[in-house]
mmCIF file as Biopython writes it, N, C-alpha, C and O atoms, coordinates in Angstrom:
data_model
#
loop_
_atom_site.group_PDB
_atom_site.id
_atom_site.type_symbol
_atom_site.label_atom_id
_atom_site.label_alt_id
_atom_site.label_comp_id
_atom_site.label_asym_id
_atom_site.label_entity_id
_atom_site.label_seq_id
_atom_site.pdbx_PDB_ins_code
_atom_site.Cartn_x
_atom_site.Cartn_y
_atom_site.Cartn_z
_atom_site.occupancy
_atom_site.B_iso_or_equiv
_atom_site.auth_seq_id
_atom_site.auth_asym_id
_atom_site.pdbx_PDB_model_num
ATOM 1   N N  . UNK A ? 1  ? 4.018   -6.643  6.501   1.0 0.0 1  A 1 
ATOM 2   C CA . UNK A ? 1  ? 3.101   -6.540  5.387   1.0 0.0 1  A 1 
ATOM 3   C C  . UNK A ? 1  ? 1.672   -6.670  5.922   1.0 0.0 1  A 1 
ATOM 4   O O  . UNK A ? 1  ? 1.474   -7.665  6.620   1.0 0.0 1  A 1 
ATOM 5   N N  . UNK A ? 2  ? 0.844   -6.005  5.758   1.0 0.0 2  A 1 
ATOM 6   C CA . UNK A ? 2  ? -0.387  -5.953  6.038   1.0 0.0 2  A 1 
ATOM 7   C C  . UNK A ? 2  ? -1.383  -6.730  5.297   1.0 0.0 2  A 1 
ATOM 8   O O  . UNK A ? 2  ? -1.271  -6.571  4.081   1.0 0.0 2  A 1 
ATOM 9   N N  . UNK A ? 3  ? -2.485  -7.656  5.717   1.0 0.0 3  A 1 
ATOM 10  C CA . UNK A ? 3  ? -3.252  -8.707  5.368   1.0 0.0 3  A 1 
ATOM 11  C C  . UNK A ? 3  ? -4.573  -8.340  5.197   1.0 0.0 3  A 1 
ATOM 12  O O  . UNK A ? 3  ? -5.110  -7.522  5.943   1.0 0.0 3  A 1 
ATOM 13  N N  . UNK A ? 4  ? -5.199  -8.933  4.182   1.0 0.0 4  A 1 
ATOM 14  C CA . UNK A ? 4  ? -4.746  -9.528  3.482   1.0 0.0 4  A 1 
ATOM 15  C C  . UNK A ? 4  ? -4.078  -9.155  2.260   1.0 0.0 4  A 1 
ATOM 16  O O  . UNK A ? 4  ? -4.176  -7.931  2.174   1.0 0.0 4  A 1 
ATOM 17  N N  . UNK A ? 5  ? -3.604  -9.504  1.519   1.0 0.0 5  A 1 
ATOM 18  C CA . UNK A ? 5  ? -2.501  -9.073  0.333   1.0 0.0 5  A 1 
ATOM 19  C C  . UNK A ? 5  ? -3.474  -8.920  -1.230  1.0 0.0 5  A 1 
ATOM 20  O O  . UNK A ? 5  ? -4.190  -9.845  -1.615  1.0 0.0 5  A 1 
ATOM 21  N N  . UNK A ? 6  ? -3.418  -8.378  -1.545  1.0 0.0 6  A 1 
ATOM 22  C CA . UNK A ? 6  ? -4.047  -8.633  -3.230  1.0 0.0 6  A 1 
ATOM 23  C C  . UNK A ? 6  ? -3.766  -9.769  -3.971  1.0 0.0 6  A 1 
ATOM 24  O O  . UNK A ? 6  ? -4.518  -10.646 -4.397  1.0 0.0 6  A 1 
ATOM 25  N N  . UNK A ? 7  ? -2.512  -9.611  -4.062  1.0 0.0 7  A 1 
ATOM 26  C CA . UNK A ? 7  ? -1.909  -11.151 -4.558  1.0 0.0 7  A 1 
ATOM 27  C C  . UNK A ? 7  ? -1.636  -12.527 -4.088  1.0 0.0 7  A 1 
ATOM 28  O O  . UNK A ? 7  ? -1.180  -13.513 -4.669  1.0 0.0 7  A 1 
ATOM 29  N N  . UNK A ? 8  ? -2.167  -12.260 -2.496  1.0 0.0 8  A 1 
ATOM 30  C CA . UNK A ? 8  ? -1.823  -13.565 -1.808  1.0 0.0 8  A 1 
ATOM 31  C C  . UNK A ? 8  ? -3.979  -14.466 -2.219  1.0 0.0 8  A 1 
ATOM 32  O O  . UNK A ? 8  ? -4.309  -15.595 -2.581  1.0 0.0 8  A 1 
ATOM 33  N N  . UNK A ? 9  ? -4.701  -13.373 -1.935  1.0 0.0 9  A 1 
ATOM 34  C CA . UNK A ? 9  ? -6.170  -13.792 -2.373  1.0 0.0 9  A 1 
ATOM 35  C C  . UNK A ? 9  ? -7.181  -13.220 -3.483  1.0 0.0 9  A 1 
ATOM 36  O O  . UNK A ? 9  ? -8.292  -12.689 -3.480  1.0 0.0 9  A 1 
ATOM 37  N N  . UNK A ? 10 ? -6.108  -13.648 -4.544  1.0 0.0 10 A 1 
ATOM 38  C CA . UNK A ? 10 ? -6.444  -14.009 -6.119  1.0 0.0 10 A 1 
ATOM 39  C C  . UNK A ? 10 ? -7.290  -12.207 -6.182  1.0 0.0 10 A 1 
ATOM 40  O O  . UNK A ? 10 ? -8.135  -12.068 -7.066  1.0 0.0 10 A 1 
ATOM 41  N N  . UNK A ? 11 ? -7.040  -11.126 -5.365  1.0 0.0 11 A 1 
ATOM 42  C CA . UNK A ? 11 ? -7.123  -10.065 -5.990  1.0 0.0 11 A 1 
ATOM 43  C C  . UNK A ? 11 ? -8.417  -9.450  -5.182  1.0 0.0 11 A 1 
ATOM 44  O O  . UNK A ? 11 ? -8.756  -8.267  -5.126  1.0 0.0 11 A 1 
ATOM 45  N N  . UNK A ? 12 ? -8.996  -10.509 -4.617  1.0 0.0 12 A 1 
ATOM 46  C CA . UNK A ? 12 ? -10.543 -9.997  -3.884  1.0 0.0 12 A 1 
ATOM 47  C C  . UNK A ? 12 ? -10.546 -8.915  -2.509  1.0 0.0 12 A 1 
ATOM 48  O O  . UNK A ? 12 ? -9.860  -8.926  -1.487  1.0 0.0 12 A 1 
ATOM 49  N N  . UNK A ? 13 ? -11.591 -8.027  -2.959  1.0 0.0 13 A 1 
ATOM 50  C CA . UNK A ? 13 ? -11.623 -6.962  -2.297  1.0 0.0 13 A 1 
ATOM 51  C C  . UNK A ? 13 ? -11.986 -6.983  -1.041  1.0 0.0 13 A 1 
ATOM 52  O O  . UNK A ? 13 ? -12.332 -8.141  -0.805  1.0 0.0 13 A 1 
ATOM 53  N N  . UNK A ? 14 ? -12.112 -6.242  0.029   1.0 0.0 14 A 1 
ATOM 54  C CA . UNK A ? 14 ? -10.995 -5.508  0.426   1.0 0.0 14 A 1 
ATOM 55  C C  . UNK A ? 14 ? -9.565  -6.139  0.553   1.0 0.0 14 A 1 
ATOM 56  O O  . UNK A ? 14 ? -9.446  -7.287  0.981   1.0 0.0 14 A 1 
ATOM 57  N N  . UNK A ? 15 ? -8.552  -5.437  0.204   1.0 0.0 15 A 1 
ATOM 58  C CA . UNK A ? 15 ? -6.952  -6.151  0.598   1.0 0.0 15 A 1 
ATOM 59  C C  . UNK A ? 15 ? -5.864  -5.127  0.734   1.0 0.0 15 A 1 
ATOM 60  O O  . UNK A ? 15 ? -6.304  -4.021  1.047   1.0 0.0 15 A 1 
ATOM 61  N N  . UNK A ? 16 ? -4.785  -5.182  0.609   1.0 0.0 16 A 1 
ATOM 62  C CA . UNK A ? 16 ? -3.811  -4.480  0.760   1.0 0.0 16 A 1 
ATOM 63  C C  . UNK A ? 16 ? -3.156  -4.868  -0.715  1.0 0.0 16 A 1 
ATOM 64  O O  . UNK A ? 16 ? -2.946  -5.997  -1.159  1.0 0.0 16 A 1 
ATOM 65  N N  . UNK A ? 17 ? -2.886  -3.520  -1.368  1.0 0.0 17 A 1 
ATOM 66  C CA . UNK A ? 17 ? -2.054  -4.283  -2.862  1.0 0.0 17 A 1 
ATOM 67  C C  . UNK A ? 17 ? -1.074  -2.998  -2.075  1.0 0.0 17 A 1 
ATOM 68  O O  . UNK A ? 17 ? -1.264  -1.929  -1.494  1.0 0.0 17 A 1 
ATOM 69  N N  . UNK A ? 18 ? 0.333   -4.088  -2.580  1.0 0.0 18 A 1 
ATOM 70  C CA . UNK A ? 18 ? 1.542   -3.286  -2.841  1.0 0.0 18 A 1 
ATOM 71  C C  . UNK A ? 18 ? 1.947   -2.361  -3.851  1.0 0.0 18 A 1 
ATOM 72  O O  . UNK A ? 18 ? 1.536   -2.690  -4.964  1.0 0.0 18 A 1 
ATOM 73  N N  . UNK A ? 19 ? 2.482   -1.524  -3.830  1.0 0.0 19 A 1 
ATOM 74  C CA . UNK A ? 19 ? 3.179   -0.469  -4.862  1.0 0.0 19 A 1 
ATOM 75  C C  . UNK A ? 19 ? 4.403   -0.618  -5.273  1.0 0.0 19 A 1 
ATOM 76  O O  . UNK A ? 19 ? 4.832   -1.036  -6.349  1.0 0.0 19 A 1 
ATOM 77  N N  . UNK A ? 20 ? 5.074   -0.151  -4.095  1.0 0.0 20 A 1 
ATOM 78  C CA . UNK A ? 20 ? 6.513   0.035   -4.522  1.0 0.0 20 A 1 
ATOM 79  C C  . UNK A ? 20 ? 7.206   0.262   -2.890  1.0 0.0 20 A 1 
ATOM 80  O O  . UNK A ? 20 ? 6.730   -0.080  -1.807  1.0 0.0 20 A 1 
ATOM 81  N N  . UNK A ? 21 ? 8.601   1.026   -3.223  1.0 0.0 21 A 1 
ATOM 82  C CA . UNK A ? 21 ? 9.116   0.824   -2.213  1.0 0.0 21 A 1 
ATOM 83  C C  . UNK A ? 21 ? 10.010  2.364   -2.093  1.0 0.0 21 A 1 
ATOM 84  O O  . UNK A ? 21 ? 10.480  2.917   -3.087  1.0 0.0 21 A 1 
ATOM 85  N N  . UNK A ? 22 ? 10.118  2.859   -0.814  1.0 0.0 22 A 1 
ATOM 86  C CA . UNK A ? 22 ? 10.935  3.736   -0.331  1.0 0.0 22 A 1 
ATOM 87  C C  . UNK A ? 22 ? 12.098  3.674   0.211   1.0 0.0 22 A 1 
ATOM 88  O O  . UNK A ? 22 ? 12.489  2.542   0.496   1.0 0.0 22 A 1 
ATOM 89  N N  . UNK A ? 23 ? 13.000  4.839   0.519   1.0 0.0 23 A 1 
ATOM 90  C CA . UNK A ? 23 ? 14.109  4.849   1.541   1.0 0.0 23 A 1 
ATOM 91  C C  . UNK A ? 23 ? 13.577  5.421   2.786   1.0 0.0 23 A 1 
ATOM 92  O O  . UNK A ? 23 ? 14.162  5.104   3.822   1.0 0.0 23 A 1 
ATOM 93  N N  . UNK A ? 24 ? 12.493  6.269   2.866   1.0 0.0 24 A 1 
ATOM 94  C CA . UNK A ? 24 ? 11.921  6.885   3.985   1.0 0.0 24 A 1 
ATOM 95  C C  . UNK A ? 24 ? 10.956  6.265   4.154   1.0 0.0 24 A 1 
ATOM 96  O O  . UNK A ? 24 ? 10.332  5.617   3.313   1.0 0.0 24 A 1 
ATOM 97  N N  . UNK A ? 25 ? 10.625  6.467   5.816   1.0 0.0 25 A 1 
ATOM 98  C CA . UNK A ? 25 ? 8.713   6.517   5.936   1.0 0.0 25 A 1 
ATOM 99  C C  . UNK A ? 25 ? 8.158   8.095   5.452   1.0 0.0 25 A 1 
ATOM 100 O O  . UNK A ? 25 ? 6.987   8.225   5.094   1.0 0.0 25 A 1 
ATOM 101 N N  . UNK A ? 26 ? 9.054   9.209   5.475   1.0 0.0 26 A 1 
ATOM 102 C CA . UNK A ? 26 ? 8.668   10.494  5.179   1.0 0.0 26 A 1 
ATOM 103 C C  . UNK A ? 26 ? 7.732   10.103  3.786   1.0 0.0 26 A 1 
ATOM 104 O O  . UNK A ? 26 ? 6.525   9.917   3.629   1.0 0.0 26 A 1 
ATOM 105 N N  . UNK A ? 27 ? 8.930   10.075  2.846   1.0 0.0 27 A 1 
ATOM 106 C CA . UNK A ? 27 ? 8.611   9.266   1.461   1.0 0.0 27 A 1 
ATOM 107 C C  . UNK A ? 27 ? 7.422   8.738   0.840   1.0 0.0 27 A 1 
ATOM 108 O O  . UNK A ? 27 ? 6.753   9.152   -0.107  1.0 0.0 27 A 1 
ATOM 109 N N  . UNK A ? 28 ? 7.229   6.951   2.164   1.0 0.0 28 A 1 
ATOM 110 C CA . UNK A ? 28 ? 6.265   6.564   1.543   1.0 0.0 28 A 1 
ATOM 111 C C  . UNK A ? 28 ? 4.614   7.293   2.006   1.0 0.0 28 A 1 
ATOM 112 O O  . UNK A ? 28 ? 3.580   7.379   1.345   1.0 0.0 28 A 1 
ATOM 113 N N  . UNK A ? 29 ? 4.927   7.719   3.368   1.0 0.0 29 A 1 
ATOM 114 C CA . UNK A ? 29 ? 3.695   8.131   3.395   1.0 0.0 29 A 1 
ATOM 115 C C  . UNK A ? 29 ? 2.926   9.664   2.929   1.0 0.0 29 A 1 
ATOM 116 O O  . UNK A ? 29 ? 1.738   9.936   3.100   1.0 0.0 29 A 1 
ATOM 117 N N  . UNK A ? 30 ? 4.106   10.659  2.223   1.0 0.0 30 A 1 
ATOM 118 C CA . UNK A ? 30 ? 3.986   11.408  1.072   1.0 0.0 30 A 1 
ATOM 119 C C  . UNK A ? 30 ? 2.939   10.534  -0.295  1.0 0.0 30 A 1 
ATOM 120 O O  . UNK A ? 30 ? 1.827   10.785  -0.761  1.0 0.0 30 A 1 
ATOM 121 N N  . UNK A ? 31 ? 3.702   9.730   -0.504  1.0 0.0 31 A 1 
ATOM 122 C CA . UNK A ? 31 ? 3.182   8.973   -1.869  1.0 0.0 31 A 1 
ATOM 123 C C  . UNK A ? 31 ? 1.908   8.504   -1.771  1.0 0.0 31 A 1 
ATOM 124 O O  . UNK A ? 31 ? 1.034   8.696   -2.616  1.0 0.0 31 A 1 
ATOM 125 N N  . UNK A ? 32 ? 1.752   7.723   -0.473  1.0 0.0 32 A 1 
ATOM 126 C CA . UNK A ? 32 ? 0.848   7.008   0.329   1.0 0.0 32 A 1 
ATOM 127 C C  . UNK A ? 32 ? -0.550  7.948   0.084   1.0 0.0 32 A 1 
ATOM 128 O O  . UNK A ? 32 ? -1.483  7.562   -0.620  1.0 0.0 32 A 1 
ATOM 129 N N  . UNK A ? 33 ? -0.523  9.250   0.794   1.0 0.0 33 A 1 
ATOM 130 C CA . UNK A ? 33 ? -1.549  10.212  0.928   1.0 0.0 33 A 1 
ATOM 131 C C  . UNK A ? 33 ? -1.813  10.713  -0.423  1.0 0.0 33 A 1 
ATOM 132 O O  . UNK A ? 33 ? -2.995  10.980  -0.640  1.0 0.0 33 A 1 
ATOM 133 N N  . UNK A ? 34 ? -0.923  10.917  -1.452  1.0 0.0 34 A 1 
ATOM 134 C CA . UNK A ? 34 ? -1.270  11.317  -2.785  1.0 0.0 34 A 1 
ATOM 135 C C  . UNK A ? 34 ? -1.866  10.237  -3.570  1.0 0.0 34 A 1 
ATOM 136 O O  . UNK A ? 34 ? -2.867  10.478  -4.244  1.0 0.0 34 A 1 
ATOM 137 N N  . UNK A ? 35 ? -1.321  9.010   -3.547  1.0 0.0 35 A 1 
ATOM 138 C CA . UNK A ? 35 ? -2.187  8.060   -4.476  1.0 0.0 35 A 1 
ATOM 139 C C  . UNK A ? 35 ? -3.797  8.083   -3.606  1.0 0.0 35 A 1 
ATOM 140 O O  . UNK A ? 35 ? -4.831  8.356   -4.216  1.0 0.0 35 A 1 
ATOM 141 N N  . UNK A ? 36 ? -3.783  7.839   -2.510  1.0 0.0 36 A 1 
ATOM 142 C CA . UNK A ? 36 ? -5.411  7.434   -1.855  1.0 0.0 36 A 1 
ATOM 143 C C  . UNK A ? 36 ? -6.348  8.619   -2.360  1.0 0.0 36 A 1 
ATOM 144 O O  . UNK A ? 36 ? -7.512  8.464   -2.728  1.0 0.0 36 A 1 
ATOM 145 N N  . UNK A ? 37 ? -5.571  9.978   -2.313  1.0 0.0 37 A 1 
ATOM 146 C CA . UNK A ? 37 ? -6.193  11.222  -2.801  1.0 0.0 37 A 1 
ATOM 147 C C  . UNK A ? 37 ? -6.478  11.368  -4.242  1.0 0.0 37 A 1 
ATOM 148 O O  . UNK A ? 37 ? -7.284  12.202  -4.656  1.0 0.0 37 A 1 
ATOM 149 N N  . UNK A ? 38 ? -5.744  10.467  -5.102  1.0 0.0 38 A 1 
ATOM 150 C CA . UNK A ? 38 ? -5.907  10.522  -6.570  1.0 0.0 38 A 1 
ATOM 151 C C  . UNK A ? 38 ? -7.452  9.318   -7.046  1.0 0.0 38 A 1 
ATOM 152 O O  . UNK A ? 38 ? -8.226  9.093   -7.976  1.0 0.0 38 A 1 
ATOM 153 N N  . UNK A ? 39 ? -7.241  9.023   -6.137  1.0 0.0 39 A 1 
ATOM 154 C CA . UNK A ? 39 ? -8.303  7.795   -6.250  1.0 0.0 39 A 1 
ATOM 155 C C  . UNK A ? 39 ? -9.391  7.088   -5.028  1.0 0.0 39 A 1 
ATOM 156 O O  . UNK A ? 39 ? -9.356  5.880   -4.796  1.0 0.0 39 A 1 
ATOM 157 N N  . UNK A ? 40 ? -10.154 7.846   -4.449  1.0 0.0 40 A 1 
ATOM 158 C CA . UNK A ? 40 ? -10.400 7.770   -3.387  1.0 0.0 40 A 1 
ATOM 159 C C  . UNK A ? 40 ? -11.700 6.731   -3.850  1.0 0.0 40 A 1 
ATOM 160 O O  . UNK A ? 40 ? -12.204 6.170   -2.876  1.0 0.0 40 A 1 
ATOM 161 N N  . UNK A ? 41 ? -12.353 6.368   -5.245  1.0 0.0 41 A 1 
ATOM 162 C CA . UNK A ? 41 ? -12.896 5.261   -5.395  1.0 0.0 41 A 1 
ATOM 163 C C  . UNK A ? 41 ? -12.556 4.046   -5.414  1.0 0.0 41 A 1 
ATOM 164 O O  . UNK A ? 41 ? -13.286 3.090   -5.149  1.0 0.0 41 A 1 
ATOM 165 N N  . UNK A ? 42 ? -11.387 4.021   -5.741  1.0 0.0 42 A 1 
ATOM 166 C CA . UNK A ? 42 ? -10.237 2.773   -5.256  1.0 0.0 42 A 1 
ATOM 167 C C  . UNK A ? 42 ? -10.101 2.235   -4.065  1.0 0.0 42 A 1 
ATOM 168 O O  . UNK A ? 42 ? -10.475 1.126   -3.684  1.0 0.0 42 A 1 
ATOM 169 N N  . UNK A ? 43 ? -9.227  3.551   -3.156  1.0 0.0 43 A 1 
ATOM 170 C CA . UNK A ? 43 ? -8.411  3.176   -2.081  1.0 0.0 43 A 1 
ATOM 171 C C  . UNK A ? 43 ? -8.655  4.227   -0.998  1.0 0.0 43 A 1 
ATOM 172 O O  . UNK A ? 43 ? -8.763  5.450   -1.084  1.0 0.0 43 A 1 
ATOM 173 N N  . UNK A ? 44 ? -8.714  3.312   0.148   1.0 0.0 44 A 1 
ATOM 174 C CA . UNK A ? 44 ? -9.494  4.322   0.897   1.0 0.0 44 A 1 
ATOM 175 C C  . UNK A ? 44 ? -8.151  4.379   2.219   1.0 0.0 44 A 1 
ATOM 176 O O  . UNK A ? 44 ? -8.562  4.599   3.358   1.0 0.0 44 A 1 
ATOM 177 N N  . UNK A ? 45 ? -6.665  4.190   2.036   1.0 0.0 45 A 1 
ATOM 178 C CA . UNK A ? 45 ? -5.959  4.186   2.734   1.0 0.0 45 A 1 
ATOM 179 C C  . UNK A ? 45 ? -4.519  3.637   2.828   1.0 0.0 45 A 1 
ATOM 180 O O  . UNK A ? 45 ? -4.499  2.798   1.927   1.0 0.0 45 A 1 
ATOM 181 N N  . UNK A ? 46 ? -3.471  3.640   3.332   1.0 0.0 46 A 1 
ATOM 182 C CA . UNK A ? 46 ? -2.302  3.254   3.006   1.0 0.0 46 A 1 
ATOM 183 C C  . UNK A ? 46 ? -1.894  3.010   4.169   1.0 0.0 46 A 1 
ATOM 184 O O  . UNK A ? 46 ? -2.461  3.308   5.221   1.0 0.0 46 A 1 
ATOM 185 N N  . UNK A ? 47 ? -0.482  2.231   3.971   1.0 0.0 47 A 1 
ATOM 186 C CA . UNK A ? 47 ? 0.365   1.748   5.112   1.0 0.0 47 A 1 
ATOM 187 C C  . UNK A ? 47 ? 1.399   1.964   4.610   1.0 0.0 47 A 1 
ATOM 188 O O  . UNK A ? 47 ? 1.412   2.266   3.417   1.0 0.0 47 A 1 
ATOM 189 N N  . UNK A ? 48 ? 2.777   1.870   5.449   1.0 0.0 48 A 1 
ATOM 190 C CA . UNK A ? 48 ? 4.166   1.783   5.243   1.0 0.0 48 A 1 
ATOM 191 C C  . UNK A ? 48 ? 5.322   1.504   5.951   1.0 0.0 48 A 1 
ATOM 192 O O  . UNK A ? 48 ? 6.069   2.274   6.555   1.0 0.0 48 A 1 
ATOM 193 N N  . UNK A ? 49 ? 5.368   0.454   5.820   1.0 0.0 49 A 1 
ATOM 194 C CA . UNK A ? 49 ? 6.346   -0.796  6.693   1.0 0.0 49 A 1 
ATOM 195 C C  . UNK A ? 49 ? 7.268   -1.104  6.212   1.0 0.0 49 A 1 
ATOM 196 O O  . UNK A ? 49 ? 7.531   -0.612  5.115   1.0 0.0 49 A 1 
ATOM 197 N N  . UNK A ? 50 ? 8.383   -2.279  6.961   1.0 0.0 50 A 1 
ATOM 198 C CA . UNK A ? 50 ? 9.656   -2.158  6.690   1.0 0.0 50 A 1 
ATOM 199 C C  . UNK A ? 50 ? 9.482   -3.012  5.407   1.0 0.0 50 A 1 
ATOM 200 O O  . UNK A ? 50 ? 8.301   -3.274  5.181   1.0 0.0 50 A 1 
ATOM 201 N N  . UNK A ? 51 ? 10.369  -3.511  4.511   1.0 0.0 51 A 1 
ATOM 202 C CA . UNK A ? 51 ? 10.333  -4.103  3.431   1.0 0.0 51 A 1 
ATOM 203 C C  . UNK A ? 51 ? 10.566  -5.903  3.834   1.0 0.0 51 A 1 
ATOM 204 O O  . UNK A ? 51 ? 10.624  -6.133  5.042   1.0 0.0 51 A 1 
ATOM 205 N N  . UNK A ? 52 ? 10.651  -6.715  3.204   1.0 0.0 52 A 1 
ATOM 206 C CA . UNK A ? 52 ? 11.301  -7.986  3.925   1.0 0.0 52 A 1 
ATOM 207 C C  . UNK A ? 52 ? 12.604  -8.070  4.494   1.0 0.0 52 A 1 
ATOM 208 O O  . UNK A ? 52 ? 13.049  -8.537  5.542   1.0 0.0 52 A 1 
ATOM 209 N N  . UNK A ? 53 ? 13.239  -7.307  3.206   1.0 0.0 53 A 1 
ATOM 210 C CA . UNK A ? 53 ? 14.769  -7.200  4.095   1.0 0.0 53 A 1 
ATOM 211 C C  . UNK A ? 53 ? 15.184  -6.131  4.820   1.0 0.0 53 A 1 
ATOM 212 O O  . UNK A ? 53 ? 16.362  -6.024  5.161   1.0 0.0 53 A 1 
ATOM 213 N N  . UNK A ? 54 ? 14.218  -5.194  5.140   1.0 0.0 54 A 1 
ATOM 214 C CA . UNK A ? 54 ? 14.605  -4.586  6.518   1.0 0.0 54 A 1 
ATOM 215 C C  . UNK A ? 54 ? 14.941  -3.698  5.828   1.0 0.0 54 A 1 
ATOM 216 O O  . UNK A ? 54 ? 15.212  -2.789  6.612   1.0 0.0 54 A 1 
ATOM 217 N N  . UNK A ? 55 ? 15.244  -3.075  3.988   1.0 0.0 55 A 1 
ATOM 218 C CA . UNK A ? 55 ? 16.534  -2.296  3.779   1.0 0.0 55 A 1 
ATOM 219 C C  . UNK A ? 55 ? 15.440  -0.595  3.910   1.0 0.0 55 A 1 
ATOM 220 O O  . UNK A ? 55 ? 15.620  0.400   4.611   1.0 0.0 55 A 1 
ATOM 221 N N  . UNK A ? 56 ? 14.568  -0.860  3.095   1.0 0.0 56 A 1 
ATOM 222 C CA . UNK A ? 56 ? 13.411  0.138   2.734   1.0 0.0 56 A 1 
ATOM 223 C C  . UNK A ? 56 ? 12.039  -0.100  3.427   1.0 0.0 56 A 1 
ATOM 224 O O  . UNK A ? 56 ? 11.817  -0.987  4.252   1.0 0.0 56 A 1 
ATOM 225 N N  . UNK A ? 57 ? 10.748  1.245   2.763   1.0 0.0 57 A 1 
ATOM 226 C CA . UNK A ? 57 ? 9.962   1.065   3.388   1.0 0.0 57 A 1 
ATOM 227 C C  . UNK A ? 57 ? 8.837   0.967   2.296   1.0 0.0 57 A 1 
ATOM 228 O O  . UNK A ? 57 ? 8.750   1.661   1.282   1.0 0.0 57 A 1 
ATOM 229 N N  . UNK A ? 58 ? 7.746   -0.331  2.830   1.0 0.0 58 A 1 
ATOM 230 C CA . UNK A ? 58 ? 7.093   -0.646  1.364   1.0 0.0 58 A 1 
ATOM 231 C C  . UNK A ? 58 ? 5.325   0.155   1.628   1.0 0.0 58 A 1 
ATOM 232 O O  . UNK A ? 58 ? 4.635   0.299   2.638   1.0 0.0 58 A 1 
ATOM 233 N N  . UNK A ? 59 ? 5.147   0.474   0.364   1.0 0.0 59 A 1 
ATOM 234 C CA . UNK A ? 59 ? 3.987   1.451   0.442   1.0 0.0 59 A 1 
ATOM 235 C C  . UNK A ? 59 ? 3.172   0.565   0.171   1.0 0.0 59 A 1 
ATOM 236 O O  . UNK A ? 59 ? 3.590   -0.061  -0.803  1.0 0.0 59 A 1 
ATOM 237 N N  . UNK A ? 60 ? 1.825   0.025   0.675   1.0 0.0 60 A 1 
ATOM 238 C CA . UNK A ? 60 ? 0.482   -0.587  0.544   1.0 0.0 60 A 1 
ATOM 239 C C  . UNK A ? 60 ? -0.516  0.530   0.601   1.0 0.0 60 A 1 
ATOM 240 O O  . UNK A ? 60 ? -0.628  1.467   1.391   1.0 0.0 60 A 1 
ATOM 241 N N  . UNK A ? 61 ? -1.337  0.110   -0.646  1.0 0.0 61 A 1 
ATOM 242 C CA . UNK A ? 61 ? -2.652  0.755   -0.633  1.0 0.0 61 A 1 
ATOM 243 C C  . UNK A ? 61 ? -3.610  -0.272  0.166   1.0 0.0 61 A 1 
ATOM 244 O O  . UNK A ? 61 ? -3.265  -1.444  0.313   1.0 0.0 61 A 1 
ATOM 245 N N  . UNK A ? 62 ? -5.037  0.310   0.762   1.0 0.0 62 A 1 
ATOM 246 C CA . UNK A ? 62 ? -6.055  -0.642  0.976   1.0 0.0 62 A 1 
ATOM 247 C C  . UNK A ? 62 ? -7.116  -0.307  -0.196  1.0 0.0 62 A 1 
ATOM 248 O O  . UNK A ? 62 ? -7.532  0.774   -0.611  1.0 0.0 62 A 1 
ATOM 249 N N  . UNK A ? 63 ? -7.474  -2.003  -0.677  1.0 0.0 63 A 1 
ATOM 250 C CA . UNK A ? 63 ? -8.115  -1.031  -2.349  1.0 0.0 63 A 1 
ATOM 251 C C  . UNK A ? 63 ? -9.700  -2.280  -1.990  1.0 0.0 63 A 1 
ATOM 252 O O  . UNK A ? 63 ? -10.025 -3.441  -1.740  1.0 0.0 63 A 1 
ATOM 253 N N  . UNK A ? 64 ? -10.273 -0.644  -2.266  1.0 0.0 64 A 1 
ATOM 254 C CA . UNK A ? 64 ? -11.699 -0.944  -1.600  1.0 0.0 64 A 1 
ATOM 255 C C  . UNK A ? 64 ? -12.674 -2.000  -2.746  1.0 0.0 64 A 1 
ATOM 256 O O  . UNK A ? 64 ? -13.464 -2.914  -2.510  1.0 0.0 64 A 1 
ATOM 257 N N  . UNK A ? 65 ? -12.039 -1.189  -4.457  1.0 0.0 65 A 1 
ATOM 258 C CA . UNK A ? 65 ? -12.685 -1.322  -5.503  1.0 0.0 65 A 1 
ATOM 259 C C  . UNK A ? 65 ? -11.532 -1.818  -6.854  1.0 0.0 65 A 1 
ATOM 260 O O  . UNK A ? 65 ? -10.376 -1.414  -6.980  1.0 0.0 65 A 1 
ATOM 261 N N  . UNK A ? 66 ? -12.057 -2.519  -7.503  1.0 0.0 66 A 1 
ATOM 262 C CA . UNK A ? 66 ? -11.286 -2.487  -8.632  1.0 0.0 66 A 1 
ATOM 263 C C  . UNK A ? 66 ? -11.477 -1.366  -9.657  1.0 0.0 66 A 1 
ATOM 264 O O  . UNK A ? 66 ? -10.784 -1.335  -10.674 1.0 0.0 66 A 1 
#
């Protein structure tokens, strides 16, 4: 999981907020490139790593702005 978290520091900008979760990295970083592109005043980037339990892959935005 990439740091800092949205929810780990009460929401303050810059951070990494989570989305959701994949079976692919194909997947998340499809989704990944379309949300940052839908909102590029927001989020100026994404990640996509294993989940905690290893099963999936979890999509983080980096969100510049509320």
């Amino acid at each position: 999981m990439p740091a800092p978290s949205c929810s780990d520091n009460n929401n303050t900008v810059p951070c990494w907020e989570y989305q959701t979760w994949y079976w692919t990295y194909d997947n998340c970083n499809k989704a990944g490139t379309s949300a940052v592109d839908a909102d590029r005043g927001k989020f100026d980037n994404h990640v996509c790593a294993l989940t905690g339990n290893g099963v999936g892959v979890g999509l983080w935005l980096h969100k510049l702005h509320d």
